[in-house]
C-alpha positions in Angstrom: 31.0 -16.0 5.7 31.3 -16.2 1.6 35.1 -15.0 0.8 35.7 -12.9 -2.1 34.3 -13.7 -6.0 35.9 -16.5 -7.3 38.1 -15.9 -9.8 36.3 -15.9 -13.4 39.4 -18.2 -14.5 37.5 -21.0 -12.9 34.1 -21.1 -14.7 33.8 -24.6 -15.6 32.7 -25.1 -19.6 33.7 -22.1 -21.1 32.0 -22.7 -24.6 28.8 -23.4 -22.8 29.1 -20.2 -20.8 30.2 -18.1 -23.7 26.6 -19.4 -25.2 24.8 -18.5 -22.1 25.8 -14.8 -22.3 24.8 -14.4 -25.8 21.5 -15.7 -24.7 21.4 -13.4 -22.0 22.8 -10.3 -24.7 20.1 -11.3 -26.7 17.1 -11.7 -24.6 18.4 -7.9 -22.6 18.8 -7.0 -26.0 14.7 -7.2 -26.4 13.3 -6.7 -23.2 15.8 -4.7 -22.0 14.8 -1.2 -23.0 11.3 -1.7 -21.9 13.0 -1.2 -18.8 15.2 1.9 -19.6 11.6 3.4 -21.1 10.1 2.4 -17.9 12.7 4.6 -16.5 12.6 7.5 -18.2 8.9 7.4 -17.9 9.0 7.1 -14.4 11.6 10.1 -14.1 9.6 12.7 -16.5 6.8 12.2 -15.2 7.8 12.9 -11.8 10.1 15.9 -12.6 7.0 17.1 -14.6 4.6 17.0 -11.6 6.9 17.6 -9.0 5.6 21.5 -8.5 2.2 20.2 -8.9 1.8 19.7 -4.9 5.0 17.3 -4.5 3.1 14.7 -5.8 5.9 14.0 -8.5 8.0 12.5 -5.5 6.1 9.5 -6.0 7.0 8.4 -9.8 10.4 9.5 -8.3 10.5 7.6 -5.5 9.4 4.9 -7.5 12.2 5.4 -9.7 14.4 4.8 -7.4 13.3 1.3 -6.1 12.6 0.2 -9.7 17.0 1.1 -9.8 17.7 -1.2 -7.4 15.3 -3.6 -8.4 17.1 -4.1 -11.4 20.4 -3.5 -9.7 19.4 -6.6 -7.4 18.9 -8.2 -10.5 21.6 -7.8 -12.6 23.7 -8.3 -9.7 21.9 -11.5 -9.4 22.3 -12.8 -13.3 26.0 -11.9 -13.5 26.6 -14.1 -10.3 24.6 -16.9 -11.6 25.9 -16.8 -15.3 29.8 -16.5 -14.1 29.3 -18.4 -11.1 30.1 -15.6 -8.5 29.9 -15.5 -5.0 28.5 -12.5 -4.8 26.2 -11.1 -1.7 22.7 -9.5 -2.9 22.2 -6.1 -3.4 20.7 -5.0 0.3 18.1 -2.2 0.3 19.2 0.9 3.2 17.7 0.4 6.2 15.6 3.0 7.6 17.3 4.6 10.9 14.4 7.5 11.7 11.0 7.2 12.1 8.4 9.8 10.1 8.0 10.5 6.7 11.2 12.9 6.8 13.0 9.8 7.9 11.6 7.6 5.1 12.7 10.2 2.6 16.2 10.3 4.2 16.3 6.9 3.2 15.6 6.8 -0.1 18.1 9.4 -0.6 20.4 7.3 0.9 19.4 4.1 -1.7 19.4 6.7 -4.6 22.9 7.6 -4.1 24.1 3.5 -3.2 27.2 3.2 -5.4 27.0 -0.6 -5.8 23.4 0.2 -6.6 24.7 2.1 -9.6 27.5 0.2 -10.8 24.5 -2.9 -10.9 22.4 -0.5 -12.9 25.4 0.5 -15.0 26.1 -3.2 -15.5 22.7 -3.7 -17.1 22.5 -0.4 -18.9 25.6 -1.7 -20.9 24.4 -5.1 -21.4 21.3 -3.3 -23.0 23.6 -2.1 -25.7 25.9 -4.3 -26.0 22.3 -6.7 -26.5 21.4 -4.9 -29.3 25.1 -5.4 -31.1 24.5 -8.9 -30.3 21.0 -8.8 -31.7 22.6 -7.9 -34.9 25.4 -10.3 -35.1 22.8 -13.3 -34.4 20.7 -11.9 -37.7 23.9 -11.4 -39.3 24.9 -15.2 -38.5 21.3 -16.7 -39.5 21.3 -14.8 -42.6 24.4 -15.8 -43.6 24.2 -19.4 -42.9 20.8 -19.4 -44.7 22.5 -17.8 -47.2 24.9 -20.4 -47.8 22.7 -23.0 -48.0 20.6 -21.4 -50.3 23.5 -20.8 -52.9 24.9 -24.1 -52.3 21.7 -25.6 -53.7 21.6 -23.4 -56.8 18.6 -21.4 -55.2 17.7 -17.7 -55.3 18.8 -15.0 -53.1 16.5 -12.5 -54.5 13.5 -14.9 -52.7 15.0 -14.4 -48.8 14.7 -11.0 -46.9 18.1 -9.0 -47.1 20.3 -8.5 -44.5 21.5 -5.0 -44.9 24.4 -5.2 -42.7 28.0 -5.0 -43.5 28.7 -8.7 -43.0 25.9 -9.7 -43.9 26.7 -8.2 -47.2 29.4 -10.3 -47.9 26.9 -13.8 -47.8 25.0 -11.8 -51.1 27.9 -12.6 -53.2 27.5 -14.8 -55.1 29.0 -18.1 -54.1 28.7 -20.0 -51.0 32.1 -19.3 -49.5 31.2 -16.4 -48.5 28.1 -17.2 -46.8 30.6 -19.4 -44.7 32.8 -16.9 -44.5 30.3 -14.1 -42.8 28.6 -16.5 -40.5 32.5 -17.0 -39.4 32.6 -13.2 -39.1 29.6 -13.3 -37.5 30.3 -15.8 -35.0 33.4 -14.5 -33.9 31.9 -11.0 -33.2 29.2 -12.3 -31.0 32.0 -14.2 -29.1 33.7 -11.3 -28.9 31.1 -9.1 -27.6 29.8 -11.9 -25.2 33.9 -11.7 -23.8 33.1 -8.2 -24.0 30.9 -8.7 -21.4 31.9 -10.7 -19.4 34.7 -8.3 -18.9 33.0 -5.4 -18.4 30.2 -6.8 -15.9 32.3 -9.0 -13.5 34.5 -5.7 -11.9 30.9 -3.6 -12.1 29.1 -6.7 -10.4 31.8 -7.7 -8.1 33.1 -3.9 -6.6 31.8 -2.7 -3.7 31.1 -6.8 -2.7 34.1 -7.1 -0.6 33.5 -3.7 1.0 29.7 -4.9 2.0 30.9 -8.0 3.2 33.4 -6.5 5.7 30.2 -4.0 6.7 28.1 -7.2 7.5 30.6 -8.8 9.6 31.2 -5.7 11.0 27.9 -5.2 11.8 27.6 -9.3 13.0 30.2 -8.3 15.7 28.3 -5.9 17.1 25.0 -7.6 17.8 27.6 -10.7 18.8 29.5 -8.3 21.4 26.0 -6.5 22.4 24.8 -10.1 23.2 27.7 -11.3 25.1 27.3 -8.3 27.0 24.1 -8.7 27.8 24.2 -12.2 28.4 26.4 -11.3 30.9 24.5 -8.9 32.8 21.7 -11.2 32.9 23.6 -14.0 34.5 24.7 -11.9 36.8 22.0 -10.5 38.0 21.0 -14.2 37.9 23.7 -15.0 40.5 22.9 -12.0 43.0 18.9 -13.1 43.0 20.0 -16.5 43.7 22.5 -15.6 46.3 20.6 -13.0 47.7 17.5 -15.0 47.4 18.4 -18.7 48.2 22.1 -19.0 49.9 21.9 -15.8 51.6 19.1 -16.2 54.1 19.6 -20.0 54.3 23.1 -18.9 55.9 22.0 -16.3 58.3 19.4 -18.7 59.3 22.6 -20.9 60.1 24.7 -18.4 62.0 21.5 -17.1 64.1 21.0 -21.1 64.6 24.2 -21.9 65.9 24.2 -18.4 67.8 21.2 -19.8 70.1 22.6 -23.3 70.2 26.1 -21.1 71.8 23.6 -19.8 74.1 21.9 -23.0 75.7 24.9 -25.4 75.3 25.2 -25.0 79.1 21.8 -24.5 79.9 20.1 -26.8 77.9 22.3 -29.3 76.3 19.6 -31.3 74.3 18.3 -27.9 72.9 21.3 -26.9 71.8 22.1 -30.1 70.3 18.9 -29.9 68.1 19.7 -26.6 67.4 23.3 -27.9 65.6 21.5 -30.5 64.2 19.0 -28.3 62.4 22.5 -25.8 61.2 23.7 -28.6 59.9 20.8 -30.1 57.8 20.5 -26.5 56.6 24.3 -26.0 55.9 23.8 -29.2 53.9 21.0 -27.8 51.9 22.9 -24.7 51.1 25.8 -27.2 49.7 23.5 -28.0 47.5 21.8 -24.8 46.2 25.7 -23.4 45.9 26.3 -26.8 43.3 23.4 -26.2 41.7 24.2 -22.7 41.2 27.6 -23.7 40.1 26.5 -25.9 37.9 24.2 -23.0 36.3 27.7 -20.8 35.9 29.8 -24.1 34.4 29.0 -27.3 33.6 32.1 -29.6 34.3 30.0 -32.7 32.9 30.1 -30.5 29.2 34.2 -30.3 29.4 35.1 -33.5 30.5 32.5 -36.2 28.8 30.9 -34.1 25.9 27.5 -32.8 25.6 25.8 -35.8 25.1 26.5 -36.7 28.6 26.3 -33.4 29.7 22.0 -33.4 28.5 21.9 -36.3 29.6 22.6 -35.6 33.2 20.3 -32.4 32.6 17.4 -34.4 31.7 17.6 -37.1 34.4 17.7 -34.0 36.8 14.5 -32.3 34.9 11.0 -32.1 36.7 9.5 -32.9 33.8 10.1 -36.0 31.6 12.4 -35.5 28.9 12.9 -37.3 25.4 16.5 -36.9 24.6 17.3 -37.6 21.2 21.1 -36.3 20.8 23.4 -37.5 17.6 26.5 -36.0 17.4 29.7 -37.1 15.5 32.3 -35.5 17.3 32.7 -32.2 19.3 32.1 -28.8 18.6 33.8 -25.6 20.0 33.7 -25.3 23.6 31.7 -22.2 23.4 29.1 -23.6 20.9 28.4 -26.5 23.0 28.2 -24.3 25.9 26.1 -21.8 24.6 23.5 -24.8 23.1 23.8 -26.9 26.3 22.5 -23.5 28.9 19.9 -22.8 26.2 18.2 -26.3 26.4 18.7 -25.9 30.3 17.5 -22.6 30.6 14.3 -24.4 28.4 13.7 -26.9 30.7 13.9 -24.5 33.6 11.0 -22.1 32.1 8.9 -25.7 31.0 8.8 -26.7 34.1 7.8 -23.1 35.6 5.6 -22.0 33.7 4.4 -24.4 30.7 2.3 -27.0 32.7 3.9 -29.5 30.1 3.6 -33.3 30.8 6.5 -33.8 28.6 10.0 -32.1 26.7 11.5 -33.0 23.7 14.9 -32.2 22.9 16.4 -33.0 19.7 20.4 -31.7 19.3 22.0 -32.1 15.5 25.4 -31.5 14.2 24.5 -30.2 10.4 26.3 -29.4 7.4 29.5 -30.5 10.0 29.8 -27.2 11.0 26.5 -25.9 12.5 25.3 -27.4 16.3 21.7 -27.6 16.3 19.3 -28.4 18.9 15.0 -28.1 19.5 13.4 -27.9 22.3 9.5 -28.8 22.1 6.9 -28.8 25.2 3.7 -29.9 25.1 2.6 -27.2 27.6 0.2 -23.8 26.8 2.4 -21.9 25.1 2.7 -18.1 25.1 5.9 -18.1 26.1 7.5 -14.2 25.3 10.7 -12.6 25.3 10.8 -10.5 28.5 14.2 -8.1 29.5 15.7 -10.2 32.0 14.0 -12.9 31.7 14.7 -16.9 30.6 14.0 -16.3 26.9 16.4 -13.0 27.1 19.0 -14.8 28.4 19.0 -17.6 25.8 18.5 -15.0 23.1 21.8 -13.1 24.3 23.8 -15.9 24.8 23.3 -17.9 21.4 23.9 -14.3 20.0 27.3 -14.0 21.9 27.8 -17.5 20.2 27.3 -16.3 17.1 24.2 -18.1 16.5 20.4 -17.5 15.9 17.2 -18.0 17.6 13.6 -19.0 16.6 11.2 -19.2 19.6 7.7 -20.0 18.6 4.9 -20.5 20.7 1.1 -19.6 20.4 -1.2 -19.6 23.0 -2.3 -23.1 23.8 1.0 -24.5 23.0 3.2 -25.8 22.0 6.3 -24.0 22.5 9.5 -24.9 20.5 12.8 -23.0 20.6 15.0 -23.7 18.1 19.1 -22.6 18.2 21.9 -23.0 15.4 25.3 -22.3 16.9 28.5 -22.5 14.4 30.4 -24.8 15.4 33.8 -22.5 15.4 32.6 -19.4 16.7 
């Protein structure tokens, strides 16, 4: 997450930036009340009509995206000119369904306060554009002007600048034509710091607040996905006990039960009998490993997780190309949470894909993002399901702080991409 706005203080250049906003003045200057009649069109005519059926709510409605279209905007060019951090302008999401529900929410964007400090942002560069406007003919004319007089010509030939400084270039030597253009100059550096100041607070307030809302809002869906995560891996661990361990050990107590029961009888029986509770004792060794291994890799902690998809892939069903390159570690958690999700992709390959082959390719980028892809070369249409493999995956990386992108048409392939930052 972006911090705050960097300080203005810091713009590199400042006579190159200064030149860049009197650009801007000038070309908002033009163009920009095409915009304000665009506006004021779009608001008569839907206060005009709006008795005539409600069909004025349209123009209105209208009006108000065409607000924070230009909001978005000027939010945008003030950030780019002054080189701000600052987080677009987000349209309000709807939260009910129906047509009441979508008007709801365009009340809700009409009355956006960073909305209108944007629009307010532009509305004042429109005027102060036009000021500028007339400082830049001002400047031209008088450095025309000058030139003209300092070659013995004829101002009477050159269209007259009827403005106050402008003024002073008609007299009649060329020092003042320097002098104006001067004049001139300096105004239109002063309105350009004019602006500056007056669009960075409206441009910048109401950032900070929607920044805290988004991570706000990022913990939520993070804690709703550990949650969930959670529940599914639980529920996970009962069907696998309940499924695999559990009978396998009754079947081992009822065994040695009847071998108690013909040890004096039938000695040889009862010695087959302990034989077969102990092959199957054995085998639920190993689904209680394996199912351990599915709640914590110990691999992951102690040799990285390099070694850790390694070991995964030599124990996959399905061949595996492991390309893994990693400069150092990551978080525990965001190898943990990559390392289950290419597991839990292998699992579901081998289940349900028909693949022949799995790719996995696991990335450290931008030093602070773990990625990793997981390709098949099975028949696709692989879906998220409650409960299911996909779920699970989804939920965890989410709990991680990371995102998902699962993509898989019928007929295949199916990839599943994760990004995981790296201090979550």
């Amino acid at each position: 997450m972006s911090s705050s706005p960097s300080a203005p203080a810091a713009t590199p250049r400042p006579p190159l930036r200064i030149f860049l906003t009197i650009l801007h003045l000038a070309a908002i200057g033009v163009m920009g009340w095409v915009v304000v009649a665009i506006f004021c069109a779009l608001l008569g005519v839907g206060l005009g009509t709006i008795i005539l059926l409600g069909i004025g709510i349209f123009p209105l409605i209208g009006l108000v995206y065409s607000l924070f279209g230009v909001g978005w905007f000027e939010i945008v060019r003030v950030g780019a000119l002054y080189r701000l951090e600052l987080p677009e302008l987000q349209p309000v999401r709807r939260q009910e369904p129906g047509f009441a529900g979508y008007l709801r929410t365009v009340w809700w964007q009409f009355v956006d306060g960073r909305m209108w400090r944007a629009v307010s942002s532009f509305l004042i560069t429109c005027v102060l554009g036009v000021i500028m406007l007339t400082f830049v003919q001002s400047f031209l004319w008088s450095v025309v002007t000058g030139i003209v007089l300092l070659f013995g010509g004829n101002l009477r030939t050159l269209p007259q600048d009827t403005s106050i400084v402008g003024l002073l270039a008609t007299l009649d030597t060329p020092l003042w034509g320097i002098l104006s253009a001067l004049i001139s100059l300096a105004l239109a550096v002063g309105i350009a710091l004019l602006h500056r100041l007056i669009t960075i607070p409206l441009a910048t307030a109401g950032a900070k607040a929607q920044q805290l809302t988004r991570q706000v809002q990022a913990s939520v869906q993070q804690r709703a996905g550990a949650v969930r995560a959670a529940e599914v891996e639980r529920t996970r661990i009962e069907r696998d006990l309940h499924d695999g361990v559990q009978p396998r050990l009754v079947s081992v107590g009822m065994t040695l039960g009847l071998a108690q029961q013909q040890i004096d009888a039938d000695p040889a029986g009862a010695k087959a009998l302990i034989a077969e509770a102990h092959t199957s004792t054995k085998a639920a060794i190993t689904e209680l490993r394996q199912l351990a291994r599915g709640i914590h890799a110990s691999v992951l902690d102690d040799r990285g997780l390099d070694a850790a998809l390694s070991a995964l892939a030599g124990r996959s069903h399905i061949p595996v190309v492991l390309d893994v390159r990693l400069q150092g570690r990551c978080s525990r958690e965001a190898e943990t949470a990559v390392y289950f999700a290419i597991a839990e992709s292998l699992t579901n390959a081998a289940k349900h894909s028909r693949a022949s082959e799995c790719r996995v390719v696991v990335r450290l980028r931008d030093e602070n993002t773990l990625w990793a892809r997981v390709e098949d070369n099975g028949i696709g249409g692989a879906r998220v399901l409650p409960g299911g493999g996909l779920d699970g995956i989804t939920n965890r990386i989410q709990a991680a702080g990371g995102t998902v992108r699962i993509d898989s048409p019928q007929g295949g392939p199916t990839s599943l991409e994760v990004s995981v930052p790296c201090a979550s």
